[in-house]
N, C-alpha and C positions, 0 to 999 in steps of 0.2 A: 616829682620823681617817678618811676617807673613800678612797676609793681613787683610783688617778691619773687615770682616767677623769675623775671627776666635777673633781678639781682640775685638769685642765688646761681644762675646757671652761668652768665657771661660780667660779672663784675670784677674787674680788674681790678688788684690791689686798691685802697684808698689809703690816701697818704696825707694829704693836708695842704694848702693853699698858695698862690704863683704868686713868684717877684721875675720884675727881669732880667733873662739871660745875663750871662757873661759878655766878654769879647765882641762887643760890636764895632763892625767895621762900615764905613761910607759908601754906598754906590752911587755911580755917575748916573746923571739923566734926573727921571723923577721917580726913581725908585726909592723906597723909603730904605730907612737903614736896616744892615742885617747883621746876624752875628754870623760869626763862623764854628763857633763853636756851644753848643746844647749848656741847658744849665749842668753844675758840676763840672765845665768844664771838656767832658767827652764829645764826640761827633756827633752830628747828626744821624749818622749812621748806626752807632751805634744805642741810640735815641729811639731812632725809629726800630730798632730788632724787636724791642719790647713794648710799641704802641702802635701810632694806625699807620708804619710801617706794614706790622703782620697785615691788617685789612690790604694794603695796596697791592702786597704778593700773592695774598689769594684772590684778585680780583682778575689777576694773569689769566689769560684762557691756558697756555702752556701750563702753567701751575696746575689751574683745577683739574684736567687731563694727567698730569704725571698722579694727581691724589685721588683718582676718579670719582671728581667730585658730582651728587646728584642736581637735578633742575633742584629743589627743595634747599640745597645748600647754596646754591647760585641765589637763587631768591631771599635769601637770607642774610646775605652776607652785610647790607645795610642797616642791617639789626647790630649785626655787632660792631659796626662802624662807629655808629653812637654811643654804643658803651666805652671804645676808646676814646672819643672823643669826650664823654664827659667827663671822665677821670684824670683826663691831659693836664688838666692844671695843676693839680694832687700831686703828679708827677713829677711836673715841672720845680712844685716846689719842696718837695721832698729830697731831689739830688741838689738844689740850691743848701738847703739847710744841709744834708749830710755833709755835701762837700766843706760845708764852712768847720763843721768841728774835726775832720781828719779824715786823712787817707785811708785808715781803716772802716770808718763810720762808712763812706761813699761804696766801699768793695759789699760792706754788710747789706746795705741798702739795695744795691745791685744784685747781689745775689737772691735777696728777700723776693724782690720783682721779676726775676728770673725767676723763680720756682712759681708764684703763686700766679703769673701768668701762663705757663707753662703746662700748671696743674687745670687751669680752667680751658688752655688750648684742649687739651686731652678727654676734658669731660666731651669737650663739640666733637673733635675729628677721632676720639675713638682709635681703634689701631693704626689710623693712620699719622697719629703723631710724631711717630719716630724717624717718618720720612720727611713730615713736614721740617722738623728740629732739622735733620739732615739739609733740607734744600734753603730752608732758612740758612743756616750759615757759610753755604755755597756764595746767595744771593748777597747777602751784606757783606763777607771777608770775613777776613784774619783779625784785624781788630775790632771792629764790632762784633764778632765772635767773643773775643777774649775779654773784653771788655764788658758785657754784658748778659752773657752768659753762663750762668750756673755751673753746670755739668759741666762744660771746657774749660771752664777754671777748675774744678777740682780735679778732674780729671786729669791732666796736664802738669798739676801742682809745677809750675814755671816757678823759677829761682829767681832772688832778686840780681845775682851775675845773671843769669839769660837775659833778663828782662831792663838792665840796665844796659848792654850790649844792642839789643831788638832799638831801644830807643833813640839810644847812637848811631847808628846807622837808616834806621828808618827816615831821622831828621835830613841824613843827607840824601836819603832816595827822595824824599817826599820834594824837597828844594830844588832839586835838580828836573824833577817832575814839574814843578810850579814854571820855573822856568821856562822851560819846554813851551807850556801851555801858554804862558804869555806873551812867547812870539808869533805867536799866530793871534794875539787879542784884537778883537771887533772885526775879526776876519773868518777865524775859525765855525764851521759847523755846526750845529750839535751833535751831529753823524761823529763830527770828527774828535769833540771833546769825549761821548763816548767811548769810542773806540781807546781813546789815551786812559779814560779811567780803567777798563778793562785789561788795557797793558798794565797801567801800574797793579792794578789789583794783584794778577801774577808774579812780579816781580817782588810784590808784597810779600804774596803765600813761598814765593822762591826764597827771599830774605829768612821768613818764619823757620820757615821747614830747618835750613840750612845752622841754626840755632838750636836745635830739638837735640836731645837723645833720641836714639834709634828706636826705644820703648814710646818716646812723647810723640814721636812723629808718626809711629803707626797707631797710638791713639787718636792722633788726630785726625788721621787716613779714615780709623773705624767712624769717627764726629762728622764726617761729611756725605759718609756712605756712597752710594752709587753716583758718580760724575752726572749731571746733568746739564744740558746744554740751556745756559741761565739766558733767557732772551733778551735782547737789547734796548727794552721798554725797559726791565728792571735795571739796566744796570743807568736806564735815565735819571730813573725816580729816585736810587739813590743818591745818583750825583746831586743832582735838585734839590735832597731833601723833599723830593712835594710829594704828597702821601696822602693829597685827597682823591679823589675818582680819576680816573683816567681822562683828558679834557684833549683838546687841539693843541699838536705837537708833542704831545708824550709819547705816544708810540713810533718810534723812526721809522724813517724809509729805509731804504737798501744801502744804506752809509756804511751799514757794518755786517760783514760777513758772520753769520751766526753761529758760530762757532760750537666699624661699628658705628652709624651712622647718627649724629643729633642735630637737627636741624639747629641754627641759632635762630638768636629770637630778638628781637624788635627792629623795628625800623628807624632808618634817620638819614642824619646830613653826614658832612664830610669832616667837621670840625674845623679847627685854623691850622693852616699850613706853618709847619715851623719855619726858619728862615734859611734859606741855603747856605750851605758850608762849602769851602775848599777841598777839603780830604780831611785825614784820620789825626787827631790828636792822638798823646800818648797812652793810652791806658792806665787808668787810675794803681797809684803805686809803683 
């Protein structure tokens, strides 16, 4: 294990020991199987908000620029790589076992690892936390926002009619979206998938919005803060789920128009890449 140093300053939640995912689905060729959906059921998406997701986003040159991030934090940021990754399993099976005893148990849980991630972002990035939270749920959406998210869940306090209407609807954007993208399969892009995830993602937050009171909706508006133009490398890695270092073919070409300081501390690997997802399950509850 690491020494106390590096555990007291960047140790994410511990929770206790990994079974396998949910939901796995087949791929063709010699891919091995994947799931589509994170244990507990949620997205990968919203998986990664709260694991080495966060690492992938700040490894964004765009990102460390919007947080002006130093050489000292760039240098660093494979310290805290490791610290997610070796917690990943804890995680993994901490939203397995909540999910099994109830809907409420999995919201507790999620919020628990919202805050205490959250709290130890804040020790590293300092004042600049509140833009990180900000570009964070820019970068992942509307549901992985909602979904794993502390603050935008209480904040928002969403009704179970919103939230039973959101998911009505969302099933048939999301279908119709799948659709979409399968006419174009073994032919499409990644430029091109891209670019589709990026439409749906708006029509998403369009859906969202258009569900809100006019007080949640300008909460929400304050949750995401200043618009930033989210680069088309993040919106890969989310599609992807792949949330190790950045490798060949993660950063696109030109397919898509683009639309208090503490260092961290140890060094390491990238951890295991979870398995790619399709898009957004429903948000727990």
């Amino acid at each position: 294990m690491k020494t106390q140093a590096i555990l007291t300053t960047l140790l994410v939640s511990a929770i206790t020991i990994a079974q396998p995912p949910q939901g796995k689905r087949g791929q063709r060729g010699d891919r091995s199987q994947r799931e589509q959906t994170a244990p507990g059921g949620i997205s990968w998406a919203a998986y990664g908000f709260n694991g080495l997701g966060i690492v992938r986003l700040l490894e964004v040159p765009e990102i460390q620029a919007e947080l002006k991030f130093t050489n000292d934090d760039k240098s660093a940021l494979p310290l805290l790589r490791d610290e997610f990754a070796e917690t990943d399993a804890k995680y993994r099976k901490g939203l397995t076992d909540a999910a099994a005893q109830s809907k409420d148990t999995l919201r507790e849980f999620l919020a628990s690892k919202s805050k205490e991630v959250d709290r130890q972002m804040g020790e590293i990035l300092g004042d600049r936390i509140k833009r990180f939270q900000e570009i964070r749920r820019q970068a992942f959406g509307v549901m992985a926002s909602t979904t794993s998210d502390a603050v935008v869940r209480e904040s928002l306090g969403i009704t179970e009619d919103q939230r039973t209407k959101f998911n009505t609807e969302h099933d048939a954007l999301l279908k119709k979206w799948r659709e979409q993208m399968s006419q174009g399969k073994g032919k499409a892009a990644s430029d091109d998938l891209d670019r589709g995830m990026r439409d749906f993602g708006a029509q998403e937050e369009k859906l969202f919005l258009s569900l809100l009171t006019d007080a949640q909706a300008a909460k929400w508006k304050e949750l995401v803060g200043a618009p930033m133009e989210i680069p088309p490398e993040v919106t890969r890695f989310v599609r992807r789920a792949r949330y190790e270092p950045a490798g060949e073919g993660d950063r696109p070409g030109a397919g898509i128009a683009k639309g208090g300081n503490k260092g961290f501390r140890k060094r390491g690997s990238g951890g295991n890449r979870p398995p790619a997802g399709e898009g957004e399950k429903k948000p727990p509850g």
